[in-house]
Steps between C-alpha positions, in 0.01 A plus 500: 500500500854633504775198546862552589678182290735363248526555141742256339753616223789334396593217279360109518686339790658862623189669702539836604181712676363829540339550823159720325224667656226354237111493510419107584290483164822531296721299398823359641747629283269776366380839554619653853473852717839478587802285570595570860814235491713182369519101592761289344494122619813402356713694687563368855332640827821651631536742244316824528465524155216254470237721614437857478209661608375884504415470907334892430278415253387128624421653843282737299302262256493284846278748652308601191356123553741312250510100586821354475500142321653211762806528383546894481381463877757273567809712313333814644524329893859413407632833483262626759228724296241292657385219729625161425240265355382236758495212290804580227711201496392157450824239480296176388391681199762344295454175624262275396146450632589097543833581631335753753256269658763254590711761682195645659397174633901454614509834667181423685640188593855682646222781661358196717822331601643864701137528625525211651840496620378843646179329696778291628744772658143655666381202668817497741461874604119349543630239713686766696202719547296217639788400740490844657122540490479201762692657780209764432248304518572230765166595660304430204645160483294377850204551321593241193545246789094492537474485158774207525276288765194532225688389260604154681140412559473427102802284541362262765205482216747368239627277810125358558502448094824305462349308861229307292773405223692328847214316576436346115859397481442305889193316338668404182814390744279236704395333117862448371532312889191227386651416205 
């Protein structure tokens, strides 16, 4: 399988790379088809001398089936010769695992706080709705008004209930009078 990707040069500490077309069995900094472009890290994004690519040829090897490598992709979607990667940047990476569990569990933490305040700026335009929705349905309301009248007859049950606890405390009154 052809791959579009970097073939380091330079010195220890001082990386510079080829952007190669190279057969995936190869290796890195070996054998190639054909360089098709530069990289240099070092230098800093703003300068247009830190990568230099052969747009012609790439767009050919592109459709002849090369793969780029995940970072070709991403210097290739830079200058445009291609889609963008979806997942090309990942910020935590230099942070460390321990480090990034406490700031997830922080963020999630901040993520529930605006939730909530959120729930909280809803429930008044909810209170609003339901004040409107009663001049609308002021005919529906007659028929709660049975429901109302069923709903005292349990009541005077509780009232016969707490009637027998009456009568205990009137029996128990009558002892305290003999002593």
């Amino acid at each position: 399988m052809l791959k579009l990707r970097l073939s380091r040069g330079g010195t220890k500490k001082r990386p510079v790379y080829k952007v190669v077309v190279a057969d995936s069995r190869f290796a890195r900094d070996g054998r190639f088809i054909e360089k098709v472009g530069f990289f240099n890290p070092l230098l800093p994004k703003e300068k247009k001398e830190r990568i230099g690519l052969e747009a012609e040829r790439i767009k050919y090897w592109l459709g002849q089936g090369a793969q780029p490598t995940t970072r070709v992709a991403r210097i290739l979607g830079e200058n445009e010769l291609m889609p963008m990667p979806a997942n090309s940047n990942n910020p935590q990476k230099a942070v460390p695992k321990k480090d990034r569990k406490k700031e997830g569990a922080e963020e999630a933490k901040k993520e529930e706080a605006p939730k909530a305040e959120v729930k909280k700026e809803e429930a008044p335009k909810a209170e609003a709705k339901k004040e409107e929705a009663p001049k609308a349905e002021a005919k529906k309301e007659e028929a709660p008004k049975a429901e109302a009248k069923k709903e005292e007859a349990p009541k005077a049950e509780v009232k016969k209930e707490e009637a027998p606890k009456a009568e205990a405390k009137k029996e128990e009154a009558p002892k305290e009078e003999k002593k």
